[in-house]
N, C-alpha and C positions, 0 to 999 in steps of 0.2 A: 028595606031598612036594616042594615047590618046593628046588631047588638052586640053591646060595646059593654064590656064590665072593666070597672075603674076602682082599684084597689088603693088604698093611704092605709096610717095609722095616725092616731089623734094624737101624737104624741108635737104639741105645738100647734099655734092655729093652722100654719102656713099651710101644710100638706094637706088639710080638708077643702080651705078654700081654693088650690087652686088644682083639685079636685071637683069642684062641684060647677066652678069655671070652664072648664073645661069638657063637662056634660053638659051644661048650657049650649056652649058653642058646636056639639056633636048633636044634641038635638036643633038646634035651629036649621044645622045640614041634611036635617032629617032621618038621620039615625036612632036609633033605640039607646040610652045612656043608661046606666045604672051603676051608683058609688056605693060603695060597703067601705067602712073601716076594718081591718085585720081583727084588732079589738074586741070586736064586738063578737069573734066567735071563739074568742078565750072567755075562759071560767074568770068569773068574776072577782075571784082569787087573786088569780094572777092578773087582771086588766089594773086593780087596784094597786098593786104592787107597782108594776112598769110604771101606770102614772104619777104613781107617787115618790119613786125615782126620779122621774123623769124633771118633776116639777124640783127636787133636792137640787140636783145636776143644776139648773137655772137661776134658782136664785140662792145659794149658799156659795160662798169662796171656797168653802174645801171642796162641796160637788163639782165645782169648777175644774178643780186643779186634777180632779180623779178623772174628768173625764177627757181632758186635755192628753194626759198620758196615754190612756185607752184609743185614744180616735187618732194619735200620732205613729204609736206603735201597731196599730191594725192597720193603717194604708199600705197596703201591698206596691208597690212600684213594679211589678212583674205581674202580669194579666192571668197567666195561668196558677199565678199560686192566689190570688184576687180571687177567681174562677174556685178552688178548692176551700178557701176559706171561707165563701158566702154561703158555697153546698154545706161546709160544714154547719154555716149557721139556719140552713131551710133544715137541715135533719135537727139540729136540737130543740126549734120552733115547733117540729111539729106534731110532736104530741098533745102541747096545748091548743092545737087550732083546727083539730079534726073532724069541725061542723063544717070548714072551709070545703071540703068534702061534695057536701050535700050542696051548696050555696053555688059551685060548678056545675052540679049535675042539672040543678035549678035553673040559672039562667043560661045556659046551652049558650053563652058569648063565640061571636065570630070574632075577637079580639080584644086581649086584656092588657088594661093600662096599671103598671104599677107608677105610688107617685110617692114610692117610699122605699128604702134600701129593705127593709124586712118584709115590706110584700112584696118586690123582686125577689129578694132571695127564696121566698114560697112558690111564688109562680114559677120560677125558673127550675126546681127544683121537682114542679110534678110534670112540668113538661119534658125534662129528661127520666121521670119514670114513668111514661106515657100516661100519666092519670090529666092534663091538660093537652088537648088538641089547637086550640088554639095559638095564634100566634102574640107572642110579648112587646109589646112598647113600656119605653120608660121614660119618665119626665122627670129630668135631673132638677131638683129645686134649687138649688145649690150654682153661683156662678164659679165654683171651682170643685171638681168632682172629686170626692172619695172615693178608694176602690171600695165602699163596700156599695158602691151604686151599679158596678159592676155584675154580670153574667151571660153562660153563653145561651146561646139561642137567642135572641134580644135579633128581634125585625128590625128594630130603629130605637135609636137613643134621639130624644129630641131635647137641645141642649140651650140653658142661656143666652150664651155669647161666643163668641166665638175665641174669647180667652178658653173658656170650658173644652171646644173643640182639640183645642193646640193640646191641653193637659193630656186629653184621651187617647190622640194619633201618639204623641206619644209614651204612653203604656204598651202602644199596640195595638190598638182596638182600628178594622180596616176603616177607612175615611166614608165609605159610601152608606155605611150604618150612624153615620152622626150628621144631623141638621137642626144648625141655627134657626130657631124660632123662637127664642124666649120661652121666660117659664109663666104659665097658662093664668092670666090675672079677668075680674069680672070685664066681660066687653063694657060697661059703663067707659073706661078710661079712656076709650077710643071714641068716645064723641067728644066732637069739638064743645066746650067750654069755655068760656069768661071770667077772669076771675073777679071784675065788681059784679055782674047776676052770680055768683058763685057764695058773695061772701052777705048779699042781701039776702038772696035765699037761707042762709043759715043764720040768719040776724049777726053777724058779724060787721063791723065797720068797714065802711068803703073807703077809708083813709086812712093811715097810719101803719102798723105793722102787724102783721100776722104768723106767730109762731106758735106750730102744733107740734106737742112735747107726749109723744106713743110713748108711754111708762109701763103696761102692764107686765113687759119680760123683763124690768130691771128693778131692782132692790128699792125697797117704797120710800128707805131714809135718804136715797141718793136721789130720785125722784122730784122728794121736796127740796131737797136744797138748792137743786137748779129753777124748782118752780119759786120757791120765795128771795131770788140772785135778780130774778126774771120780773119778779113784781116788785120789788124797790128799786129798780131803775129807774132814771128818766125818760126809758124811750118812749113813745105815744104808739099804744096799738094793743094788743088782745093774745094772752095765753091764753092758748086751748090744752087742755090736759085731759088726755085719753087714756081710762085706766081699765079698760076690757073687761077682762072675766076677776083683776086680778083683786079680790077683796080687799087685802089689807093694805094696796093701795087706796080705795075709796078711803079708806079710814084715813090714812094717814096727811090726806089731801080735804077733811071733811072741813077742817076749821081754818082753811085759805082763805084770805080776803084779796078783792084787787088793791093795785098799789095806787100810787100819785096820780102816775101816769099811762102807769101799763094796764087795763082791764083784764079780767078773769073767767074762763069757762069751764067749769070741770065735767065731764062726762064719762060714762062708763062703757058700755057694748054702743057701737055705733054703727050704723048701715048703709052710713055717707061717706065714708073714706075720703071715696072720688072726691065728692064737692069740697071734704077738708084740705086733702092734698091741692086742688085748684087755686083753692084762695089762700094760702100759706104764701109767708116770704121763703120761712126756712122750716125743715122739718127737723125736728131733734126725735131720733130713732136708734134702736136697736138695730142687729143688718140681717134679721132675717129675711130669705131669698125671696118672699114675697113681697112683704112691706119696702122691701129697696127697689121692686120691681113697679110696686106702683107709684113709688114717688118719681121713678126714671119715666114713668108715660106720663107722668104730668108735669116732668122739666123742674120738680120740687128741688133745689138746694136741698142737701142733707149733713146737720150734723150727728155722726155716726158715734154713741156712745156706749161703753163697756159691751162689747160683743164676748157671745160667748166661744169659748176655746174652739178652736176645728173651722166649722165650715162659717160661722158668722166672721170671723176674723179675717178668714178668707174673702166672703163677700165686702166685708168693708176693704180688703186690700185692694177690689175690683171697684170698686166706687173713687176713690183717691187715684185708684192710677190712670181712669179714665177721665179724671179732673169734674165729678159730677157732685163731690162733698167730701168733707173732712173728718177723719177719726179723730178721737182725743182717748187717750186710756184713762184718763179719770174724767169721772163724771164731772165732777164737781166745776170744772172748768167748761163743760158746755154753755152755760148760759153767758159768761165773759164771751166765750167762740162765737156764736149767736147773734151777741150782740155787736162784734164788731164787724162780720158781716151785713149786716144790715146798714152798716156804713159805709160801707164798699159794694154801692150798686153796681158798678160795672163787673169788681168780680159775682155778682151776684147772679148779674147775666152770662157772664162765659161761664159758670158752673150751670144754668138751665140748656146752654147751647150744647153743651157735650153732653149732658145727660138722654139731648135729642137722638145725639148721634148711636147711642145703644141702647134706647128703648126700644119693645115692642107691645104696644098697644093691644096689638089681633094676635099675640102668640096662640090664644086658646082657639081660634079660629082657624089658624094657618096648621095646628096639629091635627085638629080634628079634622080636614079636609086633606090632609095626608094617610091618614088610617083611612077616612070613607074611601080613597081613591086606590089605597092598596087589595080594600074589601072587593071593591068592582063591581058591576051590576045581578053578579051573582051573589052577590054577598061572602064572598070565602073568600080570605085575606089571603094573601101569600105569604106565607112563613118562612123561617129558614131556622135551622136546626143543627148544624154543624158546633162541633163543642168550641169552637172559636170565635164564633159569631161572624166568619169570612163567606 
């Protein structure tokens, strides 16, 4: 059983979950899996900080606009200076993460999976100062690559789509290091489903319309206002309103009633996704690379609202161009958008038929049986170490 250590940072849910996705699918292959957040071996100082950043950056318009400039002027379009500026970022990392250390020495991995631009850039960075023997996989979450996803040594980039591929060749990066397999979501999505046992199961109605409004990454007052746009309508059917971890959405959604016509669900951390995305007409979403990645394996329609600056923007570019769902840059207009699809069944179905076409269901399956078979029956992975990644 080759042991596999699978690096993220919590910085967003996406990067955990499709993290632990992904050890799922490395242990069912029979492999030894084990996830660590970066996080968790910085000083409690500094974890608090980044994520208190991180969450500023998310839901404030000026963190927006800061980090828009930051993630525009850091993409390197040149591979080797990509390559020197992510070293640069594993050397100033790593003084805060100096138990990462021990946590190598500990699990003695036959092959480490980054699923994060700054645990790439750590792992890449002690494997060219031999303090990592191991060989580097990276799981791009992202359907359109930053270079800071970038570095060299890197065995395999396993990538989105194959939009993501075209970006990387050309940077530069050799073709035989990049495979389309999607980015790694729970095998749940990949069983065939129903969507009226889907929407019984969830006590949801077997008739009329079903739109699930994922709010926890977007601003609580723009939230409601598509949630209460959504419940004075006349359409017939059920908002579901999904507010995660994000508290002052619960609040702000606590004195919601259903409307005439449209029924009401509000909920907070949920473990059904799956079954929500199944039984949805339309999804109204953020376009984090995960959450767009499960609504693509269950054919969900997506209206894509206020993405954030960089790589969300990106992924909603890649959802519209592949005709799978609509952006709107103001929120406020999603529930009008929403609603007049759901009038437009037919486009409602050529938007599920293309989303067919660039789903992947089993990505976390099809990666993980690409590492086991590089591992071999010896268990020693075959690495490559050239500072090019060729």
């Amino acid at each position: 059983m080759p042991r596999v250590l699978i690096l993220y940072a919590s910085l967003g849910a996406g990067h955990g979950s499709a993290a632990h996705a992904l050890a799922a699918a490395l242990a069912r292959l029979g492999a030894r899996p084990r996830v660590e957040d970066v996080l968790d071996y910085a000083s409690s100082v500094v974890r608090a900080t980044v994520t208190r950043a991180h969450h500023e950056m998310e839901l404030s318009e000026q963190g927006q606009q800061f980090y828009r400039v930051i993630y525009e002027r850091s993409n390197e379009g040149d591979i080797a200076a990509a390559f020197r500026q992510n070293r640069l970022l594993g050397l100033l990392t790593r003084p805060f993460l100096t138990r990462l250390d021990r946590l190598f020495a500990e699990a003695q991995p036959d092959a480490v999976v980054s699923i994060h631009p700054v645990a790439g850039c750590i792992l890449a960075l002690r494997r060219q100062q031999g303090r990592l023997n191991a060989p580097l996989y990276v799981v791009i979450t992202d359907f359109l690559a930053h270079s800071s996803w970038l570095a060299p040594g890197v065995r395999r980039y396993f990538l989105a789509s194959s939009f993501t591929r075209w970006t990387l060749e050309r940077r530069g990066l050799a073709p035989e290091l990049l495979e389309v397999t999607g980015i790694p979501i729970s095998l749940d999505f990949a069983q065939p489903k129903q969507r009226a046992e889907a929407r019984v199961r969830r006590d949801l109605p077997v008739d009329g319309a079903v739109i699930a409004l994922f709010g926890g990454g977007i601003e609580a007052r723009r939230v409601r206002l598509v949630a209460e746009e959504l419940l004075t309508s006349e359409m017939p059917g059920m908002l579901v309103t999904v507010a995660g971890r994000n508290a002052e959405l619960h609040e702000a959604l606590r004195d919601l009633r259903a409307g005439p016509s449209m029924g009401l669900r509000r909920l907070g951390r949920i473990d059904y996704v799956d079954d929500l995305m199944v039984a949805s007409d339309v999804v109204i979403t953020k376009a984090g690379g995960l959450i767009v990645s499960e609504a693509l394996a269950r054919h969900a329609p997506l209206v894509i609202v206020d993405p954030l600056p960089g790589h969300e923007e990106w992924n909603a570019d890649f959802v519209t161009s592949v005709g799978a769902g609509i952006q709107l840059r103001l929120p406020e207009m999603a529930a009008r958008a929403a609603l007049v699809l759901l009038q437009q069944p037919e486009r409602l179905a050529a938007m599920r038929q293309q989303a067919a076409t660039v789903a992947f269901p089993e990505a976390a399956l099809s990666i993980g049986r690409r590492i086991v078979e590089d591992c071999g029956p010896a268990h020693v992975c075959d690495g490559v170490h050239n500072i090019d990644g060729s």
